[in-house]
Biotite code that builds the C-alpha atoms (Angstrom):
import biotite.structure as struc

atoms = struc.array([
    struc.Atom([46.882, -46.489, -14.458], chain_id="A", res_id=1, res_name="UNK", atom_name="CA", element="C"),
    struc.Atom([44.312, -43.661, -15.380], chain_id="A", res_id=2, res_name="UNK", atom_name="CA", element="C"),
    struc.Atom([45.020, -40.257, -13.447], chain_id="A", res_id=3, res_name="UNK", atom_name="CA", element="C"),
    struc.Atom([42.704, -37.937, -13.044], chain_id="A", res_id=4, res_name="UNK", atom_name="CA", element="C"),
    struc.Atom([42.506, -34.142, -13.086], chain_id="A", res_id=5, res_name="UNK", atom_name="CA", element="C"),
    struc.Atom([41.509, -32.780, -9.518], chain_id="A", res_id=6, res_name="UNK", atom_name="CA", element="C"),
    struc.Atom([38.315, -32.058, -12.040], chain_id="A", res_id=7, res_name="UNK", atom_name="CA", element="C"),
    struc.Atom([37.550, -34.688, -13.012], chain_id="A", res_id=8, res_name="UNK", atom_name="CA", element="C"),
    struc.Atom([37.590, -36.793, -9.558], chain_id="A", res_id=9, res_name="UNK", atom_name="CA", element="C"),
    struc.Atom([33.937, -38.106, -8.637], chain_id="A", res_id=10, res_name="UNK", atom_name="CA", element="C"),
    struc.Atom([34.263, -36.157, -5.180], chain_id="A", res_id=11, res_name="UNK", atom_name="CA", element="C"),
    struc.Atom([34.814, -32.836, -6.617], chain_id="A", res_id=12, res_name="UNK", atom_name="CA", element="C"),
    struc.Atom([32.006, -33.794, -9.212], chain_id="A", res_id=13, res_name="UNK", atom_name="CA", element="C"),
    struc.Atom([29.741, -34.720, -6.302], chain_id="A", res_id=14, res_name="UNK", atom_name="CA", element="C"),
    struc.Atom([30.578, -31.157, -4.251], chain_id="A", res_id=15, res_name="UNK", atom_name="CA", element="C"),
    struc.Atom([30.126, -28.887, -7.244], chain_id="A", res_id=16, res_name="UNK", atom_name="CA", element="C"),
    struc.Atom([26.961, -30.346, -8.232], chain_id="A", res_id=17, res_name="UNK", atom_name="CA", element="C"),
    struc.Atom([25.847, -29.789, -4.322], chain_id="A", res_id=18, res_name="UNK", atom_name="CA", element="C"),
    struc.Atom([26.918, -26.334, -4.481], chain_id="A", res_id=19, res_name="UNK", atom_name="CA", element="C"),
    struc.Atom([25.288, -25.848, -7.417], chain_id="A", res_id=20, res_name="UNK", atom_name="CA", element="C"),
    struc.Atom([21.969, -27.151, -6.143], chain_id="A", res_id=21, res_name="UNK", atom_name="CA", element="C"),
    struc.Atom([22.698, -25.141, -2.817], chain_id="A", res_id=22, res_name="UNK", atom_name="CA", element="C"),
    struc.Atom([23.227, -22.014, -4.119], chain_id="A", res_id=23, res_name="UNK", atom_name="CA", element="C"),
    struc.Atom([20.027, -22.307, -6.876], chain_id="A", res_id=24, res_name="UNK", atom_name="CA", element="C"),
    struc.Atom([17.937, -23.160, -3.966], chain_id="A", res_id=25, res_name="UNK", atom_name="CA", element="C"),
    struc.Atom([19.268, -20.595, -1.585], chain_id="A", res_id=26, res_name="UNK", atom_name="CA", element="C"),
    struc.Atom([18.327, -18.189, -4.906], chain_id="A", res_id=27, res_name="UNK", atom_name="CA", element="C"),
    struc.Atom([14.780, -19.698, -4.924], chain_id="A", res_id=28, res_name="UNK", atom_name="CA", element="C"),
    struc.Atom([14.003, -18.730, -1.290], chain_id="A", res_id=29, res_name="UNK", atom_name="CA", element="C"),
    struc.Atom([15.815, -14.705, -1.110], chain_id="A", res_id=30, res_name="UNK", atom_name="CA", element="C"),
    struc.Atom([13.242, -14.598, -4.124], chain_id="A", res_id=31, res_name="UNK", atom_name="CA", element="C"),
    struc.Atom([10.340, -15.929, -2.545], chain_id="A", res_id=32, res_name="UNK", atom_name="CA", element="C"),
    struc.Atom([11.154, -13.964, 0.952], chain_id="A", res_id=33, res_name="UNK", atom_name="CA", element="C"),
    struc.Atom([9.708, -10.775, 0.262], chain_id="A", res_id=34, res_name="UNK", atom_name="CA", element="C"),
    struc.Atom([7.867, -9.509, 3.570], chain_id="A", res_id=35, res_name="UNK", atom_name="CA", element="C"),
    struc.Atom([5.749, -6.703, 1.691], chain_id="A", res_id=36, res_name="UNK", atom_name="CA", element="C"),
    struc.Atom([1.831, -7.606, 2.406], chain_id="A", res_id=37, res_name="UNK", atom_name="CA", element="C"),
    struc.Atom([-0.795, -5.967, 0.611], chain_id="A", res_id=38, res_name="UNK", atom_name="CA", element="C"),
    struc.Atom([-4.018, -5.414, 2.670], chain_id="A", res_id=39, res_name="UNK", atom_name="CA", element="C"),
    struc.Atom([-7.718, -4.767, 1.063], chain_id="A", res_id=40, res_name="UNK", atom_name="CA", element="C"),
    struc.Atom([-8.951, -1.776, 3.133], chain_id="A", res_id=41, res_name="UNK", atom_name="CA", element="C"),
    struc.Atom([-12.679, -0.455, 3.215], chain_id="A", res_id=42, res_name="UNK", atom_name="CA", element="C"),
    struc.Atom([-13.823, 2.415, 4.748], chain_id="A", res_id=43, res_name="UNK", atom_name="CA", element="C"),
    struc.Atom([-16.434, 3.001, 7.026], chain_id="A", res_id=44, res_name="UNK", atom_name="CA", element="C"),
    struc.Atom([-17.794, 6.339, 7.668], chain_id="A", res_id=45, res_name="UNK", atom_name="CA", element="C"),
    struc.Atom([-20.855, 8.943, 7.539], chain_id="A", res_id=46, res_name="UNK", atom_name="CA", element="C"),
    struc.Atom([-21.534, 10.214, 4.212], chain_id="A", res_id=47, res_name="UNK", atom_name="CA", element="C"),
    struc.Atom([-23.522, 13.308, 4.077], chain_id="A", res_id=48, res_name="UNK", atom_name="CA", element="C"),
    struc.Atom([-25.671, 12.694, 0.455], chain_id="A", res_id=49, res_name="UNK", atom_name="CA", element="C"),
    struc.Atom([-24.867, 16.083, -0.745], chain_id="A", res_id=50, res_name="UNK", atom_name="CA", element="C"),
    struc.Atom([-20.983, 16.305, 0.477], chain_id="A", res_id=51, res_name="UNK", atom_name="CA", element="C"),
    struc.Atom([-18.388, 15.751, -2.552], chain_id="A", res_id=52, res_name="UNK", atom_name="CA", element="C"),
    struc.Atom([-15.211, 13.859, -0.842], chain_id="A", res_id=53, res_name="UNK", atom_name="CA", element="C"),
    struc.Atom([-12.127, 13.862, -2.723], chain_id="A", res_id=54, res_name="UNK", atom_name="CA", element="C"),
    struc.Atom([-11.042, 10.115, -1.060], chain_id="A", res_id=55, res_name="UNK", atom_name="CA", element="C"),
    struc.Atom([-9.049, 6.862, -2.027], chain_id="A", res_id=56, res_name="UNK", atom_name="CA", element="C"),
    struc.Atom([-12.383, 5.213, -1.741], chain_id="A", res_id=57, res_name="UNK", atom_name="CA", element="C"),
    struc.Atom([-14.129, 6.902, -4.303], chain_id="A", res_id=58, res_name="UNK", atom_name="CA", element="C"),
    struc.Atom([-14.839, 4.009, -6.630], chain_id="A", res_id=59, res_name="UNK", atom_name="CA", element="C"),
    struc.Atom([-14.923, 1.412, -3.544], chain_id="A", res_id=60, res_name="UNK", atom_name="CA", element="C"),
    struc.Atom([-12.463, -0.678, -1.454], chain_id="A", res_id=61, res_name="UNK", atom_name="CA", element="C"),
    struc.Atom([-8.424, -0.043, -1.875], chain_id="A", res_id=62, res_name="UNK", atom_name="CA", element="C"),
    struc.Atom([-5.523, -2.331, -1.990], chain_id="A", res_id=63, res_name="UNK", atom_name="CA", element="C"),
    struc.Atom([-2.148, -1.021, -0.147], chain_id="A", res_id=64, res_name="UNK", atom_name="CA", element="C"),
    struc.Atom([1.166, -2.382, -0.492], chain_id="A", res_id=65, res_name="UNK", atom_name="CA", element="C"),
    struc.Atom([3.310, -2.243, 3.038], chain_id="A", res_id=66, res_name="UNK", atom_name="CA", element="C"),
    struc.Atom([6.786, -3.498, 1.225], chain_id="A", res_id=67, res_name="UNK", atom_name="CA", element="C"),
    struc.Atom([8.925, -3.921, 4.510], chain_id="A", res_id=68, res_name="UNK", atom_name="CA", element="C"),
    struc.Atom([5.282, -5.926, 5.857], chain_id="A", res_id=69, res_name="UNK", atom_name="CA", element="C"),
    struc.Atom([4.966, -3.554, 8.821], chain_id="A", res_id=70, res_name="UNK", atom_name="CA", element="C"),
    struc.Atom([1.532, -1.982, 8.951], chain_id="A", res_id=71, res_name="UNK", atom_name="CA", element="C"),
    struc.Atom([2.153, 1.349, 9.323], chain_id="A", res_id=72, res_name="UNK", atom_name="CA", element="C"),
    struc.Atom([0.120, 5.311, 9.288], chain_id="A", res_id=73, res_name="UNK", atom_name="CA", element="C"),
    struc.Atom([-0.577, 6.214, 6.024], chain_id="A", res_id=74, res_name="UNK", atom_name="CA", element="C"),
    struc.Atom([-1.910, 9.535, 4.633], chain_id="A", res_id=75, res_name="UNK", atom_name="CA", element="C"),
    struc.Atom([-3.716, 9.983, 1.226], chain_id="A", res_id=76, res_name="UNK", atom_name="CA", element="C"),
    struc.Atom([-4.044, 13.669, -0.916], chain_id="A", res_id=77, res_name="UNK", atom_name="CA", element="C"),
    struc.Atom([-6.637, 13.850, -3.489], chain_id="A", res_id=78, res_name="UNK", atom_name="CA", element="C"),
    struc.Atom([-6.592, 17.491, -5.595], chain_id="A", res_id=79, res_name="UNK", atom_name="CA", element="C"),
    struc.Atom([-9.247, 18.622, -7.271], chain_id="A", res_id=80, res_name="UNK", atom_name="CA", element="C"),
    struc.Atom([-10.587, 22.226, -9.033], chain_id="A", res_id=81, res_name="UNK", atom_name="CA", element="C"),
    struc.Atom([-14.669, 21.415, -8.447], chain_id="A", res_id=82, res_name="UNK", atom_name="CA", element="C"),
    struc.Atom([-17.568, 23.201, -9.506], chain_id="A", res_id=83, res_name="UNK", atom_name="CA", element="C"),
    struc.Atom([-17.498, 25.990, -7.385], chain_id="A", res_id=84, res_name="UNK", atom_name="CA", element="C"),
    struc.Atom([-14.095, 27.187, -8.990], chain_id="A", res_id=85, res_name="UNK", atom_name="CA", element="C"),
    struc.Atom([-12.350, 26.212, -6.181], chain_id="A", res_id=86, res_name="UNK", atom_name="CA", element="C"),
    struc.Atom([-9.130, 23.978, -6.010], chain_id="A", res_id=87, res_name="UNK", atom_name="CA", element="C"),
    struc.Atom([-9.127, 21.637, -3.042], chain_id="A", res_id=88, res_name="UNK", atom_name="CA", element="C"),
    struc.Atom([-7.307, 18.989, -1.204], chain_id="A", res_id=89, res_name="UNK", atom_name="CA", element="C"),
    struc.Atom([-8.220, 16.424, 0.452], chain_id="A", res_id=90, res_name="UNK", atom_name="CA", element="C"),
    struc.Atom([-6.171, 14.689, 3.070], chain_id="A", res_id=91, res_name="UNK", atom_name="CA", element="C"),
    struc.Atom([-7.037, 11.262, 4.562], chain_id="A", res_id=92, res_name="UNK", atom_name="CA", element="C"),
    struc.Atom([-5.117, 9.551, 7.413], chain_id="A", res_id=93, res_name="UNK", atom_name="CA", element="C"),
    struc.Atom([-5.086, 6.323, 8.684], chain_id="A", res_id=94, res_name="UNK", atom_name="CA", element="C"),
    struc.Atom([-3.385, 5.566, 11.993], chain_id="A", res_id=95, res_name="UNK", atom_name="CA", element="C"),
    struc.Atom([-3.321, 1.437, 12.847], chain_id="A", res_id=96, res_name="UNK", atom_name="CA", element="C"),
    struc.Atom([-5.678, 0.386, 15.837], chain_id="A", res_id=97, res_name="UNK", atom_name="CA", element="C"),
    struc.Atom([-5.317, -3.488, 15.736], chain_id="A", res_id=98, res_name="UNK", atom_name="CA", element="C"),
    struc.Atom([-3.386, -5.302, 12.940], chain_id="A", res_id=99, res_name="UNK", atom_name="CA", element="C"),
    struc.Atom([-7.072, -5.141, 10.899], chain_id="A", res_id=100, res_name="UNK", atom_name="CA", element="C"),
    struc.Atom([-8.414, -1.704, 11.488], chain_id="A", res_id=101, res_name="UNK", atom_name="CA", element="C"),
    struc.Atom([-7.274, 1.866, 11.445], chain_id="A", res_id=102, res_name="UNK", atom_name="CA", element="C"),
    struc.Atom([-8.988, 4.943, 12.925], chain_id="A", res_id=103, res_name="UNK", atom_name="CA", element="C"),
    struc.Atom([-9.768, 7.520, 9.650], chain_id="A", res_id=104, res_name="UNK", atom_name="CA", element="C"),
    struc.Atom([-9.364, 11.358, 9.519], chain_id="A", res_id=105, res_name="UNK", atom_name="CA", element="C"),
    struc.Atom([-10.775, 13.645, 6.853], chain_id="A", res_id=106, res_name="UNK", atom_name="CA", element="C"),
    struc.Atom([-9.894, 16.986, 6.252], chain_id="A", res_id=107, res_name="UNK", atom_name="CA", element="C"),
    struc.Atom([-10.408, 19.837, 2.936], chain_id="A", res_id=108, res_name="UNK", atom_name="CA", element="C"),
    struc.Atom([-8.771, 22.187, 2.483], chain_id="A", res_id=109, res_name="UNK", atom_name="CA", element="C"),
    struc.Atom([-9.317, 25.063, -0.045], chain_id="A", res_id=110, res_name="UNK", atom_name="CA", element="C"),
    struc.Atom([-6.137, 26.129, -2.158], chain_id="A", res_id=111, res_name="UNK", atom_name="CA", element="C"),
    struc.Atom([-7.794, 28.831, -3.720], chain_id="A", res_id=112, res_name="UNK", atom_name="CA", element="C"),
    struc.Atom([-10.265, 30.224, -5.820], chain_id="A", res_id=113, res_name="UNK", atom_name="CA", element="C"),
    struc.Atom([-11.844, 32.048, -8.660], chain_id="A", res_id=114, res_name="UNK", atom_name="CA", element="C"),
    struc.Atom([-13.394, 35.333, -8.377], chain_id="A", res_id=115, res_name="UNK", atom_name="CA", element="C"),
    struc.Atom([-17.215, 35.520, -7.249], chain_id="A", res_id=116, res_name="UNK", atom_name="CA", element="C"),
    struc.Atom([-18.143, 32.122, -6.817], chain_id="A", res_id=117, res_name="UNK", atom_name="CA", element="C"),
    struc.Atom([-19.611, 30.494, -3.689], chain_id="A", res_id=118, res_name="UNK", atom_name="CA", element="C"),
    struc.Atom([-17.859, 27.889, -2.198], chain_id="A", res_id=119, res_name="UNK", atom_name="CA", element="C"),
    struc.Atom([-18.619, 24.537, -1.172], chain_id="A", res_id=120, res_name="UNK", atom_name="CA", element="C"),
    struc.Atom([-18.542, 23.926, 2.437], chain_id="A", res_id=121, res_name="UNK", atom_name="CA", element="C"),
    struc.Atom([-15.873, 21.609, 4.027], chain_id="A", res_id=122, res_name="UNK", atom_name="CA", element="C"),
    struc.Atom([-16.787, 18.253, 4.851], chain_id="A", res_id=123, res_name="UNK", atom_name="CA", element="C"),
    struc.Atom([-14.596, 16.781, 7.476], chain_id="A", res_id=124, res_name="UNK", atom_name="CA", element="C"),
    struc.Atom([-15.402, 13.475, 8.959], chain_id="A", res_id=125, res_name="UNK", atom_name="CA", element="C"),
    struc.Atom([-13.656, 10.753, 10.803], chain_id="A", res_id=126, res_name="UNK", atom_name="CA", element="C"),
    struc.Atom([-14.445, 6.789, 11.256], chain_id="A", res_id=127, res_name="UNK", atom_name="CA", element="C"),
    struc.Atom([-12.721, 3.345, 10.996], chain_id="A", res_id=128, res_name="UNK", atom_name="CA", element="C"),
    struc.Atom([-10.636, 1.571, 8.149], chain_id="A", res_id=129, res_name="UNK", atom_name="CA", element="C"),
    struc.Atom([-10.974, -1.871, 8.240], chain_id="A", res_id=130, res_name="UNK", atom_name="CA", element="C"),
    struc.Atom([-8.827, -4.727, 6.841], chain_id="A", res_id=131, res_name="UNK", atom_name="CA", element="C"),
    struc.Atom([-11.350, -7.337, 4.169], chain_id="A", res_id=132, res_name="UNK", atom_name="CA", element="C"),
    struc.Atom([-8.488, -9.399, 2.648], chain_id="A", res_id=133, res_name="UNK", atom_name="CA", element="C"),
    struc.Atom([-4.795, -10.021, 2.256], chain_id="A", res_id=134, res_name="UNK", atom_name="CA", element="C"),
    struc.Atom([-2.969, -10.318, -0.823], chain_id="A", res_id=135, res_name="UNK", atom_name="CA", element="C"),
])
Protein backbone atom coordinates (compact mmCIF):
# COMPACT_ATOMS: atom_id res chain seq x y z
CA UNK A 1 0.00 0.00 0.00
CA UNK A 2 1.08 3.54 -1.32
CA UNK A 3 0.56 6.41 1.38
CA UNK A 4 0.33 9.60 0.55
CA UNK A 5 1.51 12.94 1.92
CA UNK A 6 -1.58 15.16 2.97
CA UNK A 7 0.14 16.95 -0.33
CA UNK A 8 0.02 14.92 -2.40
CA UNK A 9 -3.79 13.64 -1.95
CA UNK A 10 -5.97 14.46 -5.20
CA UNK A 11 -8.44 16.51 -2.85
CA UNK A 12 -5.95 18.86 -1.56
CA UNK A 13 -4.58 19.01 -5.25
CA UNK A 14 -8.11 19.79 -6.44
CA UNK A 15 -8.66 22.75 -3.52
CA UNK A 16 -5.32 24.45 -4.08
CA UNK A 17 -5.67 24.60 -7.68
CA UNK A 18 -9.36 26.24 -6.93
CA UNK A 19 -7.86 28.65 -4.68
CA UNK A 20 -5.43 29.40 -6.93
CA UNK A 21 -7.85 30.12 -9.76
CA UNK A 22 -10.08 32.00 -7.09
CA UNK A 23 -7.77 34.22 -5.85
CA UNK A 24 -6.15 35.10 -9.66
CA UNK A 25 -9.61 35.86 -10.68
CA UNK A 26 -10.65 37.78 -7.63
CA UNK A 27 -7.09 39.78 -8.66
CA UNK A 28 -8.44 40.22 -12.24
CA UNK A 29 -11.66 42.01 -11.15
CA UNK A 30 -10.11 44.59 -7.92
CA UNK A 31 -7.96 45.47 -11.14
CA UNK A 32 -10.56 46.01 -13.52
CA UNK A 33 -12.94 47.84 -10.74
CA UNK A 34 -11.67 51.18 -10.89
CA UNK A 35 -14.77 53.69 -10.68
CA UNK A 36 -12.71 56.84 -11.99
CA UNK A 37 -14.63 58.10 -15.36
CA UNK A 38 -13.14 60.51 -17.55
CA UNK A 39 -15.67 62.89 -19.24
CA UNK A 40 -14.93 65.01 -22.66
CA UNK A 41 -16.20 68.51 -21.69
CA UNK A 42 -16.80 71.48 -24.23
CA UNK A 43 -17.59 74.74 -23.44
CA UNK A 44 -20.15 76.89 -24.53
CA UNK A 45 -20.04 80.52 -24.06
CA UNK A 46 -19.88 84.23 -25.59
CA UNK A 47 -16.60 85.13 -26.86
CA UNK A 48 -16.01 88.74 -27.30
CA UNK A 49 -13.43 88.69 -30.69
CA UNK A 50 -11.07 91.01 -29.07
CA UNK A 51 -11.14 89.49 -25.29
CA UNK A 52 -7.88 87.26 -24.48
CA UNK A 53 -9.24 84.35 -21.97
CA UNK A 54 -6.74 82.54 -20.10
CA UNK A 55 -9.16 79.06 -20.11
CA UNK A 56 -8.79 75.14 -20.14
CA UNK A 57 -10.41 75.41 -23.49
CA UNK A 58 -7.98 77.31 -25.20
CA UNK A 59 -6.93 74.82 -27.84
CA UNK A 60 -10.59 73.12 -27.84
CA UNK A 61 -12.54 70.45 -25.87
CA UNK A 62 -10.94 68.94 -22.40
CA UNK A 63 -10.81 65.54 -20.96
CA UNK A 64 -11.24 65.29 -16.93
CA UNK A 65 -10.51 62.45 -14.85
CA UNK A 66 -13.16 62.07 -11.70
CA UNK A 67 -11.01 59.00 -9.99
CA UNK A 68 -13.61 58.10 -7.16
CA UNK A 69 -16.40 58.39 -10.52
CA UNK A 70 -18.44 61.04 -8.71
CA UNK A 71 -18.94 64.10 -10.88
CA UNK A 72 -18.08 66.70 -8.86
CA UNK A 73 -17.32 71.09 -8.95
CA UNK A 74 -14.22 71.69 -10.36
CA UNK A 75 -12.25 74.97 -10.63
CA UNK A 76 -9.44 75.71 -13.21
CA UNK A 77 -6.41 78.69 -12.77
CA UNK A 78 -4.65 79.71 -15.81
CA UNK A 79 -1.57 82.48 -15.06
CA UNK A 80 -0.36 84.48 -17.43
CA UNK A 81 2.05 87.95 -17.72
CA UNK A 82 0.23 89.36 -21.24
CA UNK A 83 1.02 92.14 -23.31
CA UNK A 84 -0.03 94.83 -21.33
CA UNK A 85 2.68 93.93 -18.59
CA UNK A 86 0.24 92.68 -16.50
CA UNK A 87 0.20 89.21 -14.67
CA UNK A 88 -3.25 87.67 -14.52
CA UNK A 89 -5.30 84.80 -13.41
CA UNK A 90 -7.85 83.31 -14.61
CA UNK A 91 -10.28 81.23 -12.65
CA UNK A 92 -12.94 78.96 -14.22
CA UNK A 93 -15.60 77.00 -12.27
CA UNK A 94 -17.76 74.42 -13.09
CA UNK A 95 -20.60 73.46 -10.76
CA UNK A 96 -22.66 70.02 -12.08
CA UNK A 97 -26.32 70.75 -13.37
CA UNK A 98 -27.35 67.24 -14.70
CA UNK A 99 -24.87 64.30 -14.87
CA UNK A 100 -23.89 65.92 -18.63
CA UNK A 101 -23.69 69.62 -18.12
CA UNK A 102 -22.24 72.11 -15.72
CA UNK A 103 -23.06 75.82 -15.34
CA UNK A 104 -19.46 77.90 -16.15
CA UNK A 105 -18.03 80.97 -14.29
CA UNK A 106 -15.23 83.20 -15.51
CA UNK A 107 -13.41 85.53 -13.63
CA UNK A 108 -9.61 87.70 -14.12
CA UNK A 109 -8.05 88.84 -11.96
CA UNK A 110 -4.97 91.17 -12.17
CA UNK A 111 -1.90 90.19 -9.86
CA UNK A 112 -0.04 93.08 -10.72
CA UNK A 113 1.69 95.15 -12.98
CA UNK A 114 4.47 97.04 -14.60
CA UNK A 115 4.85 100.66 -14.44
CA UNK A 116 2.91 102.88 -17.13
CA UNK A 117 1.21 100.49 -19.14
CA UNK A 118 -2.53 100.31 -19.87
CA UNK A 119 -4.27 97.45 -18.93
CA UNK A 120 -6.45 95.12 -20.56
CA UNK A 121 -9.93 95.13 -19.41
CA UNK A 122 -11.44 92.08 -17.54
CA UNK A 123 -13.47 89.78 -19.38
CA UNK A 124 -15.78 87.86 -17.18
CA UNK A 125 -18.38 85.66 -18.66
CA UNK A 126 -20.48 82.76 -17.64
CA UNK A 127 -22.34 79.82 -19.75
CA UNK A 128 -22.74 75.98 -19.82
CA UNK A 129 -20.16 72.99 -19.87
CA UNK A 130 -21.41 70.22 -21.53
CA UNK A 131 -20.48 66.50 -21.43
CA UNK A 132 -19.49 65.09 -25.59
CA UNK A 133 -18.02 61.67 -24.61
CA UNK A 134 -16.93 59.26 -21.93
CA UNK A 135 -13.74 57.63 -21.67
Amino acid sequence: MVQMDALQTPVFKTFALAAMIAAVGAGSLAANDDPSVKLRLALDAEVIPSAIYLTAWRDGDITVNFPTGKVTPLTFRSYATLSDGCKWVGTETLTPITTTSFAYDYTEVILGCDPGPSMYYKTPRSGTVHVVGRQ
